[in-house]
C-alpha positions as CSV (number, residue, x, y, z in Angstrom):
1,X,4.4,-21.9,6.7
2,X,3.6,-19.7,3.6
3,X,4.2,-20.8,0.2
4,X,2.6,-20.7,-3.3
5,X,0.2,-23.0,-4.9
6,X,1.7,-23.0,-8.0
7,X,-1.8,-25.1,-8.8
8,X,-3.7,-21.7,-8.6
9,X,-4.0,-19.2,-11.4
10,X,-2.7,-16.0,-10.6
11,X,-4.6,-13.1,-10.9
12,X,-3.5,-9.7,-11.9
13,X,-4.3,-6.9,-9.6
14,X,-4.5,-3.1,-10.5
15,X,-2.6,-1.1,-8.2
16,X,-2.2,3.3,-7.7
17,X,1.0,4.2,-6.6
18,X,1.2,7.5,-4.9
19,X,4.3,9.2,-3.9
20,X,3.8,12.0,-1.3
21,X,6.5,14.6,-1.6
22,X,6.7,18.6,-1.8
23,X,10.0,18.5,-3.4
24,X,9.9,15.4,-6.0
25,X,9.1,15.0,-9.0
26,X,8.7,12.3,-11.3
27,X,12.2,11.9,-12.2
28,X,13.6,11.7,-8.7
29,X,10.6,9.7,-7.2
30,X,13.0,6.7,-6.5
31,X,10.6,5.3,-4.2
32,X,7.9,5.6,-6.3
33,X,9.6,4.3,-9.1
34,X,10.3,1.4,-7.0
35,X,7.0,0.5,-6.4
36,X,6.4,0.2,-10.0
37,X,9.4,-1.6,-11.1
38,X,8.0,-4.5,-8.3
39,X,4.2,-4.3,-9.2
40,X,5.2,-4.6,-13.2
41,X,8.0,-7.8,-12.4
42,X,5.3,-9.8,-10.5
43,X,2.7,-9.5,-13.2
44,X,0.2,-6.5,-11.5
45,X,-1.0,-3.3,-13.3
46,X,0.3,0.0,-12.2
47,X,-3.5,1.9,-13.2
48,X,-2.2,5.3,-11.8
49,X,0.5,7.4,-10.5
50,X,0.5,11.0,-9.1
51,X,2.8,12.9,-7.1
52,X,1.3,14.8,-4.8
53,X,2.5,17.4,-1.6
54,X,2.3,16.9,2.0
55,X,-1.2,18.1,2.2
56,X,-3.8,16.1,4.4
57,X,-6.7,17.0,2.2
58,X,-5.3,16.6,-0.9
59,X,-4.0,12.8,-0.4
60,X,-7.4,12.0,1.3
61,X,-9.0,13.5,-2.0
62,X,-6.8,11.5,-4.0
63,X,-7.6,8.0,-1.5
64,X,-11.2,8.7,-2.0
65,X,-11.1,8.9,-5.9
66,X,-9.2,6.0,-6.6
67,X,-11.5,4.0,-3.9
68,X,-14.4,5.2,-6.2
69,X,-12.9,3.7,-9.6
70,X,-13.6,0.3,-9.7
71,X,-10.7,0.0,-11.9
72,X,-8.2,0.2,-8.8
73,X,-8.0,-3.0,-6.2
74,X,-5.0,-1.4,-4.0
75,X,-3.4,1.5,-3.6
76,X,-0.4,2.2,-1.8
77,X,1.1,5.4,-1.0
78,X,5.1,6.4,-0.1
79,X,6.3,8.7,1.5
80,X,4.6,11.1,4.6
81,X,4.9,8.6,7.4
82,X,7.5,10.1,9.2
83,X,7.3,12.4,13.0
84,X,7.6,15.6,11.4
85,X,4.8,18.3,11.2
86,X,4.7,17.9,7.4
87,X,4.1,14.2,7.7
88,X,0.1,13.8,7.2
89,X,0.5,10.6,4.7
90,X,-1.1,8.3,7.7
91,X,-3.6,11.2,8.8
92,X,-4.8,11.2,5.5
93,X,-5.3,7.4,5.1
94,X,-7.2,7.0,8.3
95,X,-9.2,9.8,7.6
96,X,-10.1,7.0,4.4
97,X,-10.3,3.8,6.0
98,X,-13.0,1.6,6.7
99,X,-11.3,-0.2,9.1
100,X,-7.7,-0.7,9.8
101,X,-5.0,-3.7,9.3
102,X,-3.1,-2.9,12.6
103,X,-1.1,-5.9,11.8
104,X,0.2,-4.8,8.5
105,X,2.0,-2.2,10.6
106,X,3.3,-4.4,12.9
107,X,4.6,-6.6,10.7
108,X,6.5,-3.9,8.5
109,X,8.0,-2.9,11.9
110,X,9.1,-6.7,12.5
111,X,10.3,-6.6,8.9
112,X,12.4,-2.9,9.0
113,X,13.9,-4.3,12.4
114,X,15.5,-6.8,10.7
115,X,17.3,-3.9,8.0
116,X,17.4,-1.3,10.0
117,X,17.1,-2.2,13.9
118,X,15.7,0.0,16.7
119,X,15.1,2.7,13.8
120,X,12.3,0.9,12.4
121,X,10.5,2.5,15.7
122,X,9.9,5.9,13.7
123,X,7.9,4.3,10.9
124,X,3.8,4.7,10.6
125,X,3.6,2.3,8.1
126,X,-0.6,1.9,7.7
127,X,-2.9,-0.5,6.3
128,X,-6.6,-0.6,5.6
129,X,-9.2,-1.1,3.3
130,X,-12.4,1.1,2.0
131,X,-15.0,0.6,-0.4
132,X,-13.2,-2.7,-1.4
133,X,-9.7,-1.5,-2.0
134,X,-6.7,-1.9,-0.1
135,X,-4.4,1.1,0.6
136,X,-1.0,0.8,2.5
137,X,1.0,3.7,3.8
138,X,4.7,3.1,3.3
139,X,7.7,5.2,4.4
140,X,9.3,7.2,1.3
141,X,12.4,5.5,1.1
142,X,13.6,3.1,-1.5
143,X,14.5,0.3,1.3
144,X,11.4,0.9,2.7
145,X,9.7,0.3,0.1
146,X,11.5,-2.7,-1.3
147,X,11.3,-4.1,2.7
148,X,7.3,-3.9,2.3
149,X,6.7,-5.2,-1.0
150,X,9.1,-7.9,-1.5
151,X,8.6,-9.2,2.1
152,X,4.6,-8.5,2.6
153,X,2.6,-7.0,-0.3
154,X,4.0,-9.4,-3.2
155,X,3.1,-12.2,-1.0
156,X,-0.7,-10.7,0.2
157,X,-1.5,-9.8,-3.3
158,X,-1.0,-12.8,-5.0
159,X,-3.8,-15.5,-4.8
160,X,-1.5,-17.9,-5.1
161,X,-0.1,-17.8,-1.4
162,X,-1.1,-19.7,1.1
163,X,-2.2,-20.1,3.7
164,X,-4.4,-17.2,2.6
165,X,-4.1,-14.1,0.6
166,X,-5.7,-10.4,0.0
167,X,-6.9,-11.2,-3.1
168,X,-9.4,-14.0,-2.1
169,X,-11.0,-11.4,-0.3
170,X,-11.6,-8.9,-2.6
171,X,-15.2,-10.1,-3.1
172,X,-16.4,-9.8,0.5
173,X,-14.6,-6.7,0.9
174,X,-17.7,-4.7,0.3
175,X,-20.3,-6.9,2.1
176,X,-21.6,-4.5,4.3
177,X,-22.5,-1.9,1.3
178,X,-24.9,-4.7,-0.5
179,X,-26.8,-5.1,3.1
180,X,-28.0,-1.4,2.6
């Protein structure tokens, strides 16, 4: 069963947040907002924000970037993940990845079944890592966001959980670049 090693230090990581929107701003990005309010209450750093429209190119632009500063370990993105023709959040993120965590998907469904029952079927929730940094794809909904974060992402990002964690793995992350 997970639990926390309250033995282990915990270690700070610096998170993006990304709200993907063409009619929010900053002062009605409730998801968004979200986000931060979490990553600030269990001891992280929020190192950027932007809001940015439902344009595949432009949220791939902003993925790459914030892979490339080495002062970003995670960044996760809300909102785009739906079935609609405007919804390219996921697009975008795979057209990033490295590889893929098909489970983090799964287990946001499993967790969004449990709030919000067969529904939870229209999410694209994604995970996957590049370059050494982590980005998630979350739905653009306060819930959803709350759903992922208290129930998977707090847990993955602190070192302290066991039986393992995201952040012990941040060194080997970029293995294969230092074989080059």
């Amino acid at each position: 069963m997970s639990r926390i090693d309250e033995a282990a230090e915990f270690i700070p990581v610096r998170i993006a947040v990304l709200t993907v929107s063409d009619s929010r701003g900053l002062a009605e990005d409730k998801s968004g907002q979200t986000l931060v309010d979490r990553i600030e209450a269990a001891g992280h750093l929020v190192a950027d924000r932007r809001i940015l429209p439902d344009e595949r190119d432009q949220i791939a632009d902003a993925l790459r970037a914030w892979v490339a500063d080495p002062a970003i370990d995670v960044v996760i993105s809300t909102g785009g993940t739906g079935l609609t023709g405007r919804d390219v959040t996921v697009e975008a993120h795979r057209d990033v990845y490295e590889k893929e965590l098909d489970a983090f998907g799964t287990v946001f469904t499993i967790v969004s079944m449990q709030k919000i029952g067969t529904s939870a079927v229209q999410s694209r929730a994604t995970g996957g890592v590049a370059g050494g940094t982590y980005l998630f794809a979350l739905p653009g909904s306060p819930g959803a966001c709350r759903d992922a974060w208290d129930e998977i992402l707090a847990r993955q990002l602190d070192f302290r959980h066991r039986p393992c964690n995201f952040v012990e793995i941040f060194p080997r992350l970029a293995e294969h670049q230092r074989r080059k």
